[in-house]
N, C-alpha and C positions, 0 to 999 in steps of 0.2 A: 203931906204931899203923897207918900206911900199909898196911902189908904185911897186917897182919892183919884191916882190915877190908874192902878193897877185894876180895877173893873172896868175899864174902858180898853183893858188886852184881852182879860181870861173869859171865858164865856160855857161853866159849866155844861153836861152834858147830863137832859133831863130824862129819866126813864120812860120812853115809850116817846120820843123826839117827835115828830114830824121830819123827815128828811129831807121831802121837796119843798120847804118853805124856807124861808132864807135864815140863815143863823143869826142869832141876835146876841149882843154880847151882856154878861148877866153879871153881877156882884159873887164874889167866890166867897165860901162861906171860910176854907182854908188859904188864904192866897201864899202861892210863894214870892220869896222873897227879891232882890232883884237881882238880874242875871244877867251880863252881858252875853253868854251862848244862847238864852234858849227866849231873851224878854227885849234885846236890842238887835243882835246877828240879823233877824227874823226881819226887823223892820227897812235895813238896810238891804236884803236880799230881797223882798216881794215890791220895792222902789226901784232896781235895777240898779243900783251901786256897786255891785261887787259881780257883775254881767261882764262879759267878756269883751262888749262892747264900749266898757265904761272904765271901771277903775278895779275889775277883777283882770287876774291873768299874772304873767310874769313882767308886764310894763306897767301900766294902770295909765293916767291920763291927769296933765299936772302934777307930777310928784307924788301923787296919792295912792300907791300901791297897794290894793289890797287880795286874799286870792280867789281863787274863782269859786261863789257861789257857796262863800264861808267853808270853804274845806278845810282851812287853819285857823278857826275862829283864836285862837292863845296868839299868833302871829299879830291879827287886825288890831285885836286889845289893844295890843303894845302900839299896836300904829296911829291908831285913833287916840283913845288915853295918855300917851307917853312922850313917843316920838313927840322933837321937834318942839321939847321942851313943853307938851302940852298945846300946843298954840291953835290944837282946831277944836279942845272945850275951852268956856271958861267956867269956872265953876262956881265965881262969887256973882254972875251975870250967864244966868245960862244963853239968857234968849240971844245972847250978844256972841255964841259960839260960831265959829266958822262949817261948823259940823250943820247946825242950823240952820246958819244964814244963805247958805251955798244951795242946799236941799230946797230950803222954800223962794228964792230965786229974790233975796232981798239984796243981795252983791250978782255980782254976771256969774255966770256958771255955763260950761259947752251943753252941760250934759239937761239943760232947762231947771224947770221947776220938777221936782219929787214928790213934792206935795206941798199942800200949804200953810202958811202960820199958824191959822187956827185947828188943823187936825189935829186926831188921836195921835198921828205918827209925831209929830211935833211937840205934842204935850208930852208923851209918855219920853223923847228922847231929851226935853228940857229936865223932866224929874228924874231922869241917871244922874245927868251931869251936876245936878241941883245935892245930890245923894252923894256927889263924890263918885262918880265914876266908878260905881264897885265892879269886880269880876264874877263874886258873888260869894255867896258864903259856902263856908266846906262843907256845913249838915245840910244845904239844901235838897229837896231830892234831885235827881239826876233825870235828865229825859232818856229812855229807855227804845222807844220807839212810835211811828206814828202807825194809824189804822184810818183807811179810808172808807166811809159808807155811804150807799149804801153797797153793799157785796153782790158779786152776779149779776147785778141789773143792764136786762135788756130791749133795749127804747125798740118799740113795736112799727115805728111810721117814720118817713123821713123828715127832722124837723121839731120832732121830739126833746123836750130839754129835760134836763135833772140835773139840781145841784146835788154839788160833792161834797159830803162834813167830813172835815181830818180831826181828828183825839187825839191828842197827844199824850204818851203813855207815862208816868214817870213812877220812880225807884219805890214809893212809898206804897205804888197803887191808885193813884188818883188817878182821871182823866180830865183833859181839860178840851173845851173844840178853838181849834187855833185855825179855822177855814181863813179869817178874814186875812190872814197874815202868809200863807203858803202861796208858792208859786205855781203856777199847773202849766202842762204844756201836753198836747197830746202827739203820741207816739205814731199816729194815721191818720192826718185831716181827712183822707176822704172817707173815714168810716166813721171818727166823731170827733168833732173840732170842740174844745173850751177855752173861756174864756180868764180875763183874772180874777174872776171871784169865782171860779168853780165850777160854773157852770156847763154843763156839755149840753151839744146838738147833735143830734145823728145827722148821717149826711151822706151814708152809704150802707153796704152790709158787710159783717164780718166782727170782729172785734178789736179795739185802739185801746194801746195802753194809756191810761192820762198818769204823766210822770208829775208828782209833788215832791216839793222843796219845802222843807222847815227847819230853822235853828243846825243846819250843816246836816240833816238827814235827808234823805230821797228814796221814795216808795213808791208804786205805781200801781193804780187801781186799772182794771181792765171793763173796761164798759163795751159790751155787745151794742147791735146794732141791725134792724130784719128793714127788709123794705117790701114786704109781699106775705103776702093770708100763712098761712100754717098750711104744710103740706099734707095735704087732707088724703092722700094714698099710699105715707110713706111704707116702705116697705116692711117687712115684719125681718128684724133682724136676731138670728142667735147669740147671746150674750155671753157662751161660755169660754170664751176670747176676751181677754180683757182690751185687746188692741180694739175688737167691735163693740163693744162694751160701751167705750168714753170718743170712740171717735163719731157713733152713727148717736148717741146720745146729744155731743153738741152739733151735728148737723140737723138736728130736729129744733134745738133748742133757736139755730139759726134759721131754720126755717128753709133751708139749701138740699135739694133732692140727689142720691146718693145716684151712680152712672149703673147702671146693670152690672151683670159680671162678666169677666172678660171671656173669652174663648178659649178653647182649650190649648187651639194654638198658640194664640198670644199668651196664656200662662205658661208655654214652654219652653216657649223663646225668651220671656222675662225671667224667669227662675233660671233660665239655665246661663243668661249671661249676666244676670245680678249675685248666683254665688259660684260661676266659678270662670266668669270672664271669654265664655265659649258661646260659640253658637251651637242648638242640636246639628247633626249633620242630616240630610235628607231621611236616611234610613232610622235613626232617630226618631225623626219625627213622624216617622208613618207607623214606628214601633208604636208610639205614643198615644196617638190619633185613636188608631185601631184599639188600644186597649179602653180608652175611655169612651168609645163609641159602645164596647161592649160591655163595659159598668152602665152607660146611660139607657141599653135597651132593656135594662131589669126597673127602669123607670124613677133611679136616681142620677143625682148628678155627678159627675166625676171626681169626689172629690180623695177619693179612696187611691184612684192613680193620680192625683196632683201629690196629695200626700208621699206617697212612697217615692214618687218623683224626687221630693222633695230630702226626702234622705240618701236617693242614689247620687244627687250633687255633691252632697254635703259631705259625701263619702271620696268625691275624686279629688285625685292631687290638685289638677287643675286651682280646685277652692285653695288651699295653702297658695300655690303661686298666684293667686289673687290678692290675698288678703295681706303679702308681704310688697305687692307692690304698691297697694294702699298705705299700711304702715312707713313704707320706702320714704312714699311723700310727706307725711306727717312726720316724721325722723330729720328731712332733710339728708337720707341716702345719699352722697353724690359724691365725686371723685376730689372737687374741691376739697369739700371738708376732712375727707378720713382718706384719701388718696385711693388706688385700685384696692391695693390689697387691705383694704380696710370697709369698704363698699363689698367685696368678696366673702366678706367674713360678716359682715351684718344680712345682707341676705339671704346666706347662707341658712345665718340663724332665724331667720326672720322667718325662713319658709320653713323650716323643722318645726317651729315654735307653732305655727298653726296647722301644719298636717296632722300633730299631733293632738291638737285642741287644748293646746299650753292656757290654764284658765287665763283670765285676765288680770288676775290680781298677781298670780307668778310671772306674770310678763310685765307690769310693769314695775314687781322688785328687784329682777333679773336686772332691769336697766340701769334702776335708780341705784342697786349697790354694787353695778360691777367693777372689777378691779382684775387686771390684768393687763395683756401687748391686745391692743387694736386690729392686729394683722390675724390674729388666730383665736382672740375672744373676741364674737360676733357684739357682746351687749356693749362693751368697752368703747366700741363707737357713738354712743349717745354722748360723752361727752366731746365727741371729737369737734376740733376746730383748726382746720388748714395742720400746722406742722405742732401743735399742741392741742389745750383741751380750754374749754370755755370757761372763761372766769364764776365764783359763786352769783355773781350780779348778771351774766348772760341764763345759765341754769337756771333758777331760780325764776325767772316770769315763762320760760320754754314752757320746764316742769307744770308750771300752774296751767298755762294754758294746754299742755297734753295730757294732762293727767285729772283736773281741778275743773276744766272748763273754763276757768277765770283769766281774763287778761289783764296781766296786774303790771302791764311796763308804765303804765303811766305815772305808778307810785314811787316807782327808782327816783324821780324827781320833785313829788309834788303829793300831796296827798287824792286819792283818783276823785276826781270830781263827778263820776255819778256812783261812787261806791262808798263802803264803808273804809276801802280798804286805806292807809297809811303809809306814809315813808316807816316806820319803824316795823309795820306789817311785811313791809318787801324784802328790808334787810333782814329783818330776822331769819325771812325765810330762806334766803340767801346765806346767813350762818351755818343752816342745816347742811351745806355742801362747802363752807370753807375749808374743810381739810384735808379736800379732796387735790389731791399735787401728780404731776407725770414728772417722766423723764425721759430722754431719746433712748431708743435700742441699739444693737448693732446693723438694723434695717434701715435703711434711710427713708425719714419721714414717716415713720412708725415712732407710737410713744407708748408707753406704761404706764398705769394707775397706782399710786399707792395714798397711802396715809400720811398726814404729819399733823399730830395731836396738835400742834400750837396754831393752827390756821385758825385765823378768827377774818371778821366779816367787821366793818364800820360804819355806821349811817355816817356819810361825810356832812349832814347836816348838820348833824351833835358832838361828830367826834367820837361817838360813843362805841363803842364795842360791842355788839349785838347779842344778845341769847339767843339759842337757836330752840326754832316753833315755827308749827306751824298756821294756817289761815284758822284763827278760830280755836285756836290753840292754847293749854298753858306753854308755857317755858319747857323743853326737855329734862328731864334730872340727867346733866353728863355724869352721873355718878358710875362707873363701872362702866362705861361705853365705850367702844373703842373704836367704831363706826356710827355714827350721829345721822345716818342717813338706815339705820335701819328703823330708830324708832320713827324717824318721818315715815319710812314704807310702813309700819307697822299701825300707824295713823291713819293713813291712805287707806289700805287695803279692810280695816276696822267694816263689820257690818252696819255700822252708823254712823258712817260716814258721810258727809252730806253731800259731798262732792262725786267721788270716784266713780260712783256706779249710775250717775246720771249723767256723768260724763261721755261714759263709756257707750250708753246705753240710745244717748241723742245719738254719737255719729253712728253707731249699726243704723238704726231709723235714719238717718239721713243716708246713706248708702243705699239705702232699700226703697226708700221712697219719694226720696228727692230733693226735700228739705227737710232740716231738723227741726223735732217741734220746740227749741231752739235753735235761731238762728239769727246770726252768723252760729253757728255750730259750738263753736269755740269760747261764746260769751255770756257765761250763764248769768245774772246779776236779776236781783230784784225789780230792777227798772227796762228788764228785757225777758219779759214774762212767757212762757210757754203758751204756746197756742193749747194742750189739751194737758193742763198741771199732775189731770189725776191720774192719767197714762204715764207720761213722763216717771211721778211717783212708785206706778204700779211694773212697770217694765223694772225700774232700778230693784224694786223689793224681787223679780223673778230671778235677776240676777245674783242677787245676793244670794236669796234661798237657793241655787242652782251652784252654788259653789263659784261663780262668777265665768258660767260656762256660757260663752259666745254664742252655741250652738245650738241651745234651747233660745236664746230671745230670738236666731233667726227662722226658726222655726216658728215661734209665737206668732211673728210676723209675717211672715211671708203663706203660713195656713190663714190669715185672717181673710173675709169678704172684704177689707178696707183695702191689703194689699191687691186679693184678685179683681179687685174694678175695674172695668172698660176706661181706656184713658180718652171715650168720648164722656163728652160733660151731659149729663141730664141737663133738661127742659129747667131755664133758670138757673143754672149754676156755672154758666159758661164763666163767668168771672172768678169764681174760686180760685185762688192760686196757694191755701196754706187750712185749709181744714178736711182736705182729702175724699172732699166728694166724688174724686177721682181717679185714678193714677198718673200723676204727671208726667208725661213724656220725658228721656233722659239724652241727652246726646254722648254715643260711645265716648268713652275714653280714647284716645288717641292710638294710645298698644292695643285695646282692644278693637278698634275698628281694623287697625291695619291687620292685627292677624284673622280679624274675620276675613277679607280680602286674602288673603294670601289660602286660607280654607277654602274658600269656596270656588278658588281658581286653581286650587293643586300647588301653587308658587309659593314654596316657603322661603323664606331668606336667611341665607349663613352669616350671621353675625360676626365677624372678624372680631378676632381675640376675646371672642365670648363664649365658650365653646359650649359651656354650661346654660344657654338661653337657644333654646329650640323653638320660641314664641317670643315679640315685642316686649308681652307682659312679663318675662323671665328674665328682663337684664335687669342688671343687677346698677348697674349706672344711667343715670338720665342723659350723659353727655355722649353719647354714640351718635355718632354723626350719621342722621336719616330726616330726609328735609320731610317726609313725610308726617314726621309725629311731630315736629316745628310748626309745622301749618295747621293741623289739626291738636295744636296745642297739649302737649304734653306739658308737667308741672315742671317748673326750674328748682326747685325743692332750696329754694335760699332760704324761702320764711313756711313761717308754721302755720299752714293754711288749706282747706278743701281745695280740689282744683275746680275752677271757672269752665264747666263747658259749654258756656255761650257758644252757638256758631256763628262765624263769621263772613265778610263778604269775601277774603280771601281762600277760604276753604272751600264756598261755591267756585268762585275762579280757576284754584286748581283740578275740580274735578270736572270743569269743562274743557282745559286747556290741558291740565296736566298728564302726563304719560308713566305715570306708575300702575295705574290700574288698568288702563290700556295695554300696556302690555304683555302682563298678567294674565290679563282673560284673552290674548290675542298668541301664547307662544303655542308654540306648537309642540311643546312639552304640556300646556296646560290641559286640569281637566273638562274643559267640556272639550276640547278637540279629540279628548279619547273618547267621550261619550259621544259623539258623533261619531265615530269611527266604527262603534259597535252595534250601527244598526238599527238603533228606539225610532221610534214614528216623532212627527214634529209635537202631540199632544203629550208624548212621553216627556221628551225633552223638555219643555216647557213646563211640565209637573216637576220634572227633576229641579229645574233651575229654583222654580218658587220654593219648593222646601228646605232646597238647601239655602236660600238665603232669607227668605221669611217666614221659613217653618208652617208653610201654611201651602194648599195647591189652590193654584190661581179660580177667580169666582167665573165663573160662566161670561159675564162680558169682557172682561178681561181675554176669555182662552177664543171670543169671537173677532175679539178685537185683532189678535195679537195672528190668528188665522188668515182676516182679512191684509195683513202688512206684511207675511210671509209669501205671497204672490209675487211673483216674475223677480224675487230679489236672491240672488245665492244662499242659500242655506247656508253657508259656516259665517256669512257675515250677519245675515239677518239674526241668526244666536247671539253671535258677538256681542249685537247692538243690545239686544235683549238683556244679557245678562248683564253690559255696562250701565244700563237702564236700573236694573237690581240694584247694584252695587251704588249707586249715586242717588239713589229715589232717598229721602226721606225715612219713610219706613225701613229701611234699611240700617240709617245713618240713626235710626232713632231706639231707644228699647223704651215700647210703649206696651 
């Protein structure tokens, strides 16, 4: 029975294959032997049995629980083979099993027919049960991983297909192609839609992950996708940037024409409130202008004063009070969690830490092992939570996801269903911080950090007592340790590390560009692949080799032709939205729009019992009652997440109806009512207001326009309007 059904699963992998022809399945000259994970799982999963819509999940449908998508293939075993006294094989009568009968729709079944009597799937699940139901033997080899081919292929026309071969790799070294048997699902129908045998169609442009399922693993191949000739003019790009290197490489590869480069004004306005949350001020920007006008009259382009530009940011405070109220939000900073004086003291630290250019890897060990009072150790606040500090089981998926880029909550309960990761993966990791304990001080609702050697962590699945490791990890030797959370940093911070420094290195790129070349930002995983891998790779190694200094990848970055792009789309590429043929427009942050506002109108605001916040982006708490950063959506910093700045219909609303900026550009303390007082011509004025609020003087239709509407109307109001016009326009509200 062995012999004669198992060539009707394995389907060797012949040297020099044919890829676009369909897999055929072949006689193994080694077969393995039988396996419920990697020879049954497989048949039940690419059937829809264990689908979330059927009998996978935390219910299942009829009795028949199984979990999702084989992520606890040892659970199903027991459920299929054991449970229930056996009663869905028979073993002396296979075909008479319930397991069968149900499948090929010979008793009623909700879920229909699976397949039918005379298939492979049929035959091969009558010879387990016929076998005795093995789980399998302990020297068989082990499946190791799968590989998708063919690699980089990109379908030239819309319409285009190509099948997918999966190998499956295992312990001994064999390969075997297990296409017929994997599940595929594509990660972008509109860029290539496949089918259940593997097949892909283009159907758009850009690149779709196609996510596969085999035997409880999950891989994902990335299949490109062009719809239009090769750009026969692409531009000649410098590659000694590794950011233009791999980004204008696969915009060729795609076929996507890259936007010019932006203006010198628009690069001063984008650098200057992407590092350090400011607008230039008029005088600024005419310092600016004037100096790259006079680099470009020697017949090159400015990039000598973008350059040095570019270090005079990176030099002002302003940049620390940015980049602390970026970390604020990914911390969850806020008054709930750590109270005032706790929110006071991370801040605090938070903006030391990058005026300084605290590397990255000492910032995030500073968090991970501090110990001390909350109120006057700024790091002590990461584990804050309300009037104590967060359990190893809350820590432990934060950490992963701040640190790891991995979002690992869903294994606290279940093994992650598009990951490798495990219930014993979480808690263990969660052991790494069980010994960490508080106690109240004489402050009220202030606590303290300390140690207590005997904290341990429990998978309550098993009962079992966890070892503390990390993702990928051996076990720690607690031999000599007295703090267990420094060999985790000591892991973390490692220059081969696979996580930290791609971690780290997506959100600066997402901060600077727009999106992460992962995204969600936060979710790194095999089956949520990076739009440009070998950037991704090569940013993380600058970091590393940099000592994990911040301020060289923003530099790498923000000098590249990718970042100074026109955020108008070249001819055919208006659709781009994640391979950066452009610069994508960004909507202010909320503290950053208002205190641009409050700039460019003279009207700064005293923050009541914030004495330490001279600017929006300086408090130190999110919960400051100003309905202005509510409506233009400031973060609630409860969960650990980029902030959303969609705009909204209620943001237009208030800057039509609303009176905060109204009244700002209308007091009579404000600055244009002093610049009007001193005298400039109506061309002056009107130059002034454009620099100061779009770093740029207005284009000749514009200054005829704005000529023509200053007729028979009062001068202090027709400004008024002008500058509320600035102030609410788009380009204003945008860093493009």
């Amino acid at each position: 029975m062995l012999q004669l059904l198992l060539p009707l699963f394995i389907a060797p992998v012949a040297p020099g294959a044919d890829l676009s022809a369909p897999a055929r399945p072949a006689p193994s000259a080694r077969p393995i032997g039988w396996s419920y994970s990697t020879r049954i799982a497989p048949i039940l999963t690419s059937a829809g049995c264990n689908s979330g819509s059927c009998h996978g999940g935390p219910v299942g449908k009829g009795g028949f629980r199984l979990s999702l998508f084989n992520n606890d293939p040892e659970r199903d075993y027991q459920t299929i083979a054991r449970d229930g006294g056996g009663r869905r094989v028979n073993r002396a009568e296979p075909g008479a099993s319930l397991l069968l009968r149900k499948a090929t729709l010979q008793i009623p079944h909700k879920g229909g027919r699976r397949f039918t009597a005379d298939s492979r799937e049929a035959r091969l699940l009558a010879g387990w049960i016929a076998a005795g139901t093995p789980w399998g033997e302990p020297a068989e080899p082990k499946l190791t991983g799968l590989e998708v081919l063919p690699r980089g292929r990109v379908l030239t026309r819309p319409g285009e297909r190509q099948r997918l071969r999966v190998l499956a790799r295992y312990s001994d070294g064999r390969s075997e192609d297990v296409s017929g048997w994997c599940v595929f699902s594509s990660g972008d129908d509109s860029v290539a839609q496949v089918d259940a045998q593997g097949v892909v169609t283009a159907s758009g442009q850009g690149e779709a992950p196609i996510l596969v399922r085999y035997a409880g693993l999950i891989t994902a191949a990335v299949v490109g996708a062009t719809n239009g000739p090769p750009v026969a003019d692409f531009p000649k790009i410098a590659a000694e940037n590794p950011v233009d290197r791999y980004v204008y490489a696969k915009l060729r590869a795609l076929r996507l024409r890259p936007a010019a480069p932006c203006s010198d004004a628009e690069f001063l306005r984008r650098a200057s409130l992407d590092l350090t949350a400011t607008l230039p001020t008029a005088e600024e920007a005419r310092a600016f202008l004037a100096e790259c006008r006079a680099e470009s009259a020697n017949g090159h382009p400015a990039l000598e004063s973008r350059r040095m530009l570019v270090e005079r940011l990176l030099a002002r405070p302003e940049y620390g009070d940015y980049q602390a109220l970026l970390w604020a939000e990914r911390l969850r900073s806020n008054s709930r969690f750590h109270r005032i004086g706790g929110v006071r003291a991370y801040q605090k630290w938070l903006k030391e830490s990058f005026a300084a250019n605290m590397p990255l890897d000492e910032f995030a060990r500073k968090l991970l092992t501090s110990k001390g009072q909350n109120y006057s150790d700024g790091p002590s606040n990461y584990w804050g939570n309300y009037d104590k500090i967060s359990t190893p089981e809350e820590i432990a998926p934060q950490t992963s996801q701040l640190f790891l880029g991995v979002r690992l909550h869903c294994a606290q309960c279940h093994n992650h269903p598009f990951e490798k990761w495990t219930q014993n993966d979480f808690y263990s990791l969660a052991a790494v911080f069980g010994h960490v304990k508080w106690r109240g001080t004489k402050q009220t609702q202030e606590f303290e950090l300390f140690l207590d050697p005997k904290g341990t962590v429990e998978n309550p699945a098993t009962g079992q007592v966890m070892p503390a490791r990390a993702l990928n990890s051996p076990v720690f030797d607690p031999a000599g340790v007295e703090d267990m959370r420094t060999k985790f940093t000591d892991w973390l911070t490692a220059p081969d590390n696979p996580f930290f420094a791609k971690a780290m290195v997506n959100r600066i790129w997402r901060q600077l560009m727009g999106r992460g070349l992962v995204e969600p930002v936060d979710d790194l995983r095999a089956t949520n692949p990076p739009t440009h891998p070998e950037l991704l790779d090569a940013l993380a190694r600058e970091l590393v080799a940099h000592r994990y200094d911040q301020k060289h990848v923003i530099r790498l970055i923000v000098n590249s032709r990718a970042y100074q792009a026109s955020s108008d789309p070249a001819r055919g590429s208006e659709k781009d939205t994640k391979y950066y043929s452009r610069f994508y427009p960004k909507r202010l942050m909320a503290e950053v729009y208002y205190d641009a506002v409050c700039q460019v109108t003279g009207r700064p605001d005293e923050f009541k019992n914030w004495p330490e916040a001279k600017r929006a982006v300086q408090l130190p708490d999110n919960r400051y009652a100003l309905a202005f950063l509510d409506t233009f959506g400031r973060g609630n910093r409860l969960t650990i997440c980029e902030r959303d700045e969609e705009a909204t219909l209620t943001q237009a609303l208030n800057m039509i109806n609303g009176s905060e900026v109204q009244e700002k550009v209308a007091a009579k303390e404000a600055a244009l009512a002093k610049l009007l007082a001193s005298g400039p011509s109506d061309e002056a004025v009107t130059e002034e207001l454009f620099l100061a609020t779009l770093s740029r003087p207005p284009r000749p239709e514009e200054r005829r326009r704005l000529a023509r509407q200053l007729v028979g109307v009062p001068r202090e109001e027709a400004f008024q309007d002008l500058l509320w016009a600035l102030l609410t326009c788009r380009e204003f509200q945008f860093n493009h």
